[in-house]
C-alpha positions as CSV (number, residue, x, y, z in Angstrom):
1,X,0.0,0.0,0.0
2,X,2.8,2.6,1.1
3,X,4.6,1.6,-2.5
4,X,1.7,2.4,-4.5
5,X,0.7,6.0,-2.6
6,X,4.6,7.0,-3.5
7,X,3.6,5.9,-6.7
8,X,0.3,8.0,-6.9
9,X,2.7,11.3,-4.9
10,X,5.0,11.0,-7.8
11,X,2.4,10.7,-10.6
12,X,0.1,14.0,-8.9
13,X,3.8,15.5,-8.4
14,X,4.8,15.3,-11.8
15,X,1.5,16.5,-13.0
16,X,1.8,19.4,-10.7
17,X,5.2,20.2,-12.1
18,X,4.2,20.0,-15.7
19,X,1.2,22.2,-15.4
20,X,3.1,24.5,-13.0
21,X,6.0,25.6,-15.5
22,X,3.7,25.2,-18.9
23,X,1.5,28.3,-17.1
24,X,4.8,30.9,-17.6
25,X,2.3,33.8,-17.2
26,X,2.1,33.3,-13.2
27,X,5.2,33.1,-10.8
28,X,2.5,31.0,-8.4
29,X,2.4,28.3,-10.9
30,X,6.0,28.9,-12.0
31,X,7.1,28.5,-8.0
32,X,5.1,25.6,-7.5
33,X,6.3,23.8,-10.7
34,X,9.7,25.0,-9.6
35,X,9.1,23.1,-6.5
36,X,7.4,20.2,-7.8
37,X,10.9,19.4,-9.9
38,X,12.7,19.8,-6.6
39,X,10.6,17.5,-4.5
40,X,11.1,15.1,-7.0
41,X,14.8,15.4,-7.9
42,X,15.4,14.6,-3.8
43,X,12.8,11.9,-4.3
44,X,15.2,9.9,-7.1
45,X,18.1,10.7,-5.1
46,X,17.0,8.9,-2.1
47,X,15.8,6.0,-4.2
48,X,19.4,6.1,-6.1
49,X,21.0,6.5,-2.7
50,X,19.4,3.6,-1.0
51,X,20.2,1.3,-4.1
52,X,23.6,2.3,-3.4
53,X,23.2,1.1,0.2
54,X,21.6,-1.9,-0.8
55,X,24.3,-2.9,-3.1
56,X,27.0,-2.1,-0.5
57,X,25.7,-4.1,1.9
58,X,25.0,-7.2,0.0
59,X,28.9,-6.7,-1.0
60,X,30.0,-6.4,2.6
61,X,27.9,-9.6,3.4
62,X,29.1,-11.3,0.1
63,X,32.9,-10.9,1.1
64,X,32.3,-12.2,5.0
65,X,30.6,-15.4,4.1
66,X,33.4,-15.7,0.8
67,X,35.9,-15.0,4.2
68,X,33.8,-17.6,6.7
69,X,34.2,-20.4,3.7
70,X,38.1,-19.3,3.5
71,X,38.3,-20.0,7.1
72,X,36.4,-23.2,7.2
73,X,38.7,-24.8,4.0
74,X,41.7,-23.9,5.8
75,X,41.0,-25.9,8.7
């Protein structure tokens, strides 16, 4: 459920962003547009950031069982 509200929050955020800066007449819209990108941009950066994580922590536990079966052979 939580997945598919970011989902929707992106979708609405995008939306709000498109028709924010299309509207170049008003700095409201422009400012919200303006905001809408930003919201957004910090969105993918988390998600890019946490894949980062992910990836550095299945390393880290790749390389202590790889060290555990070293271990084990040598005895």
């Amino acid at each position: 459920m939580k997945g598919q509200l970011a989902k929707f929050g992106i979708i609405f955020l995008g939306i709000e962003a498109w028709v924010g800066l299309r509207d170049t007449t008003s700095v409201v819209s422009l400012v919200i547009g303006c905001v809408c990108i930003a919201i957004l941009a910090c969105c993918f950066a988390l998600r890019v950031w946490r894949e980062i994580q992910t990836i550095k922590d299945d390393n880290k536990q790749a390389r202590k069982r790889r060290e555990a079966r070293r271990h084990e052979q040598q005895w």
